[in-house]
N, C-alpha and C positions, 0 to 999 in steps of 0.2 A: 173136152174140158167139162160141157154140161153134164156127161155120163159121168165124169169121175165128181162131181157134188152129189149125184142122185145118188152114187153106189156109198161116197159118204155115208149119207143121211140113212142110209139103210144098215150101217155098219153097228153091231152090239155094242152097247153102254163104255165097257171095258177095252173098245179098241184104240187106237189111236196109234197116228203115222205122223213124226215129224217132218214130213215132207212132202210136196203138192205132188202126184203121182198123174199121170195119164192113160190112167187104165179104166176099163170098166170095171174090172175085177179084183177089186181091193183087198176083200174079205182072202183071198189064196195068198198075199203079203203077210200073215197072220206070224207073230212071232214063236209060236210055237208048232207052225208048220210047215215052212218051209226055209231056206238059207234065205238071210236078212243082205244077198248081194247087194239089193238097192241102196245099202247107207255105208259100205264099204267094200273095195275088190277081195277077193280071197289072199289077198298076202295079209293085207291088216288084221283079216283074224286068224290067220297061224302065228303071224309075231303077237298080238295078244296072249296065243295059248305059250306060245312059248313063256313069255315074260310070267302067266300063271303059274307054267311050271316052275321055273328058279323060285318063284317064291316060296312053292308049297316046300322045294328042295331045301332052302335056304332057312326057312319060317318054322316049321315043325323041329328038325335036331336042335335051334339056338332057343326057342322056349320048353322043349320038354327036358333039355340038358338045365336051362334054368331052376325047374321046378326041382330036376331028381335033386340035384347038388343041395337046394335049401333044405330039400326033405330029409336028406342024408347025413348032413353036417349040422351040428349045435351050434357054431358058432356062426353060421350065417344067417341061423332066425333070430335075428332082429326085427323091430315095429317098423322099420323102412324097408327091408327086404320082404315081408309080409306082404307090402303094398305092392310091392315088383312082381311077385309072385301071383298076386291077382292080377297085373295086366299080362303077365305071360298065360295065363289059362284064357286069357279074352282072347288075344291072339291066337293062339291053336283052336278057340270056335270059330273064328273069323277064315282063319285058311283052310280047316279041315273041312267046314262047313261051304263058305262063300269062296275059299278061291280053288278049292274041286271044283265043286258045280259049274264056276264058270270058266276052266280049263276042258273041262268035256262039252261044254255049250259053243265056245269058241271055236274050236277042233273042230265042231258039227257048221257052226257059223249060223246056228240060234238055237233058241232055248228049248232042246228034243227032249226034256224032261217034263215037260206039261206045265198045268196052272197050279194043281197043288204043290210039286216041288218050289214051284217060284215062288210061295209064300213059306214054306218052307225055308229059303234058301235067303228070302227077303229081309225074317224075323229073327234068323241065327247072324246074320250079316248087321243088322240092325243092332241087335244089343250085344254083341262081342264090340261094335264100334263107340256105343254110347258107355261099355261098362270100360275100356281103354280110358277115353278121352274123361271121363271122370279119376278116373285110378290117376292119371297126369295130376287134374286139380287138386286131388288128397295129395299128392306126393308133394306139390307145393306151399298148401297148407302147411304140411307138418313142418316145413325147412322156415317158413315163416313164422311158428310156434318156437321154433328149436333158436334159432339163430338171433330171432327180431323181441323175444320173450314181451308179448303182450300181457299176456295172463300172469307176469312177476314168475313166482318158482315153480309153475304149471309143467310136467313131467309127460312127457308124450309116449305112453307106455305099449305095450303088446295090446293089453285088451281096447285102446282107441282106437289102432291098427286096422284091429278085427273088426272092429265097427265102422270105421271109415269103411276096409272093403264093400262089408255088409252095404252100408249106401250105396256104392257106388251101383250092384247089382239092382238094386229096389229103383233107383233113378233109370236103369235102364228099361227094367222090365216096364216100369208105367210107360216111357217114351214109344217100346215097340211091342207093346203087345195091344195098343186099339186100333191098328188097319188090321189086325185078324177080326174084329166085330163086327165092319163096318165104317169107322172112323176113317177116311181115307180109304187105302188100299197098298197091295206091294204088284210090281208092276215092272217087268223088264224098262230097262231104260240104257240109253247109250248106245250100245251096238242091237239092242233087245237079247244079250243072250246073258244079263245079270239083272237080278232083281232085285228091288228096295223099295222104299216108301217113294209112292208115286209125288215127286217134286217138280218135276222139269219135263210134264209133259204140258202143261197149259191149260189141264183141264179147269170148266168153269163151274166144276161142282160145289159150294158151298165148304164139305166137309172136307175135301180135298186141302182147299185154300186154306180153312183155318188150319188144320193140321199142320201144314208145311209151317205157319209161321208162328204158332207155337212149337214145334218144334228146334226151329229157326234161333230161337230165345232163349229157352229152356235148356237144350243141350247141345248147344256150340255159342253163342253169344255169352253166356252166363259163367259155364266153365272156362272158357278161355279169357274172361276176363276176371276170375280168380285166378290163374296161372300168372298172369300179367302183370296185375296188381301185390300179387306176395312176391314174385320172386324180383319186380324193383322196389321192393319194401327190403328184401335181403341186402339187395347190392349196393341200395343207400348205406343200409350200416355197417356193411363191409367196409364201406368209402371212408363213411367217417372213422371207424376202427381205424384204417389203415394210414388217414389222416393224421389223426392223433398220436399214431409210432412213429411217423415221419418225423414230427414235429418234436417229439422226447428225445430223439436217436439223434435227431441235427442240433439241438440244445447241448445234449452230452457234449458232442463233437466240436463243437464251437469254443466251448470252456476249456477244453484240454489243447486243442489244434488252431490256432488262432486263422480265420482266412486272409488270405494272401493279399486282398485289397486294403484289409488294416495295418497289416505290414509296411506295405507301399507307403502309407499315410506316415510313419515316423522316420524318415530318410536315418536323421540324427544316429540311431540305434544300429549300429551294423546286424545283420543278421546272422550268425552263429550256430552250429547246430548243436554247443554244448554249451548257448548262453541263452536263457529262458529271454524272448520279447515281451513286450509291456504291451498289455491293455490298453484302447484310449482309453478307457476311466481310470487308471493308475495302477490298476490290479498286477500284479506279476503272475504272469501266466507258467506253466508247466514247460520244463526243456522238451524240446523234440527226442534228444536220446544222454542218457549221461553219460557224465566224462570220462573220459578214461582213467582206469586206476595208476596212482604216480611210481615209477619205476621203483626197484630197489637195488642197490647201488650197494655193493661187497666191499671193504679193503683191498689195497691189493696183497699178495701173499709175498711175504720175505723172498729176498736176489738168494736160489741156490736151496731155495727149501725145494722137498718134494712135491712132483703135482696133488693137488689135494689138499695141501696144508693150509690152517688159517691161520694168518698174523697175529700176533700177542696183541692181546687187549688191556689196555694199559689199565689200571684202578683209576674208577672217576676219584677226581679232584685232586689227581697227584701233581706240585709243583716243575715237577722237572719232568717235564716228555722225556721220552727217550729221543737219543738225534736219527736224524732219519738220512737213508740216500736222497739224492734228487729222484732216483727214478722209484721212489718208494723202499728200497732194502735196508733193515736195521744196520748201523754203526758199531763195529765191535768200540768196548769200553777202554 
């Protein structure tokens, strides 16, 4: 154990192993030389590579079919599809870039592409995920502009669209491009065969620490609570929107359909479904269905006439009817 602190302490600025080791020989643990077996068996990183694969399968045809189709069709550039279309171009950085690299690192079982690609691999991985997780907060914003109207008759156009993108990129680029200066650093993590902004190794470096928690603030605490906060700003005023039709729709219906406990309330009244019930206030409410139209009722036709025939119709106001049978047939004179 004494051998494994001393070989520690002799270990490059840049090394670090989350785990207490008993070797003299730390430094050949090195994540870009040899398989990282110590932090997992060889199944966990072929089902890793596998799981990279599906997605690079899965990830690349459902965002570049994204793009072609807006690019190709007018009526799908719209100021909201604008915004979908910059997170699908985030995306194809994020897997063409960061889940290659770490489908051939995992496959290897550590990171055989060296120090430069991992910064490389760290910084393309880094702002493909901060210019996403931004494109989400715009996409929010604008549903809360469009639906929650703060701004009065404020019109949420193409060219906001394009300028929201535009931020989204500019908030990425400041987040991951000062561990390529010096600010921190990018630094396999996890299995060591994918790299990021060194967060979750423990280091007690000043620049390290702040980094992570600015970062920490800035683009995941900040944006996710614009997403948060607009889109239960939306579903408030849906509520009440949906409130308030309730409450018009059951009005109507009340006026015209009296309910069934009011009924009950006036025994007196029989209930009829071609005699309108009474209001308690007095009102007379609407029938349920109307009456039926009243029959129409023929003479009968003369004993001996042919079928078809209609009875003589006498002149209104004549004194003497003519005599009739019992069963309806004229009387000869």
């Amino acid at each position: 154990m004494q051998k494994s602190r001393e070989g520690r302490e002799e270990l490059p600025e840049d090394f670090y192993i989350p785990m207490a080791l008993d070797t003299p020989n730390l430094t050949a643990l090195s994540p870009f030389l040899v398989p990282q077996t110590h932090l997992g068996s060889p199944g966990v990183f072929m089902g890793m590579s596998a799981f990279m694969f599906m997605l690079i399968a899965l990830g690349v045809p459902i965002n570049a079919l994204t793009i072609f189709c807006t690019a190709k069709y007018k009526k799908l550039r719209s100021h909201l599809n604008y915004i979908l279309v910059n997170l699908a171009v985030s995306n194809l950085l994020v897997i063409c870039v960061g889940s290659t690299t770490a489908f051939y690192s995992f496959s290897q079982m550590y990171f055989a592409l060296g120090p430069t690609a991992c910064k490389i691999e760290g910084f393309a991985a880094t702002l493909g995920g901060m210019v996403s997780l931004w494109s989400l907060a715009v996409v929010a914003f604008e549903r809360f502009l469009v639906i929650c109207k703060p701004l009065g008759n404020f019109t949420f156009r193409g060219s906001h669209a394009v300028l929201g993108c535009a931020a989204t990129w500019i908030f990425g680029l400041v987040a991951s491009v000062p561990p390529l200066f010096g600010w921190s650093r990018y630094w396999p993590h996890g299995l060591k065969t994918s790299c990021g902004p060194d967060v979750f190794s423990g280091s007690s470096d000043p620049g390290v620490q702040s980094y992570m928690v600015v970062l920490m603030v800035t683009c995941c605490f900040f944006p996710l609570a614009i997403i948060i906060l607009c889109y239960l700003q939306v579903w408030l005023a849906i509520r009440a929107v949906s409130g308030a039709a309730e409450e018009e729709e059951g009005g109507g219906v009340r006026g015209a359909h009296p309910h069934p406990a009011e009924l009950l309330q006036s025994p007196r009244q029989p209930i009829s479904p071609h005699r309108p019930a009474a209001d308690p206030q007095g009102a007379p409410l609407q029938p349920i269905c109307p009456p039926p139209p009243a029959p129409h009722l023929s003479p009968p036709a003369p004993l001996g006439a042919p079928v078809g025939a209609t009875p003589p119709i006498e002149p209104p106001g004549s004194p003497f009817p003519s005599p009739r049978h019992p069963h309806g047939a004229h009387l000869p004179p």
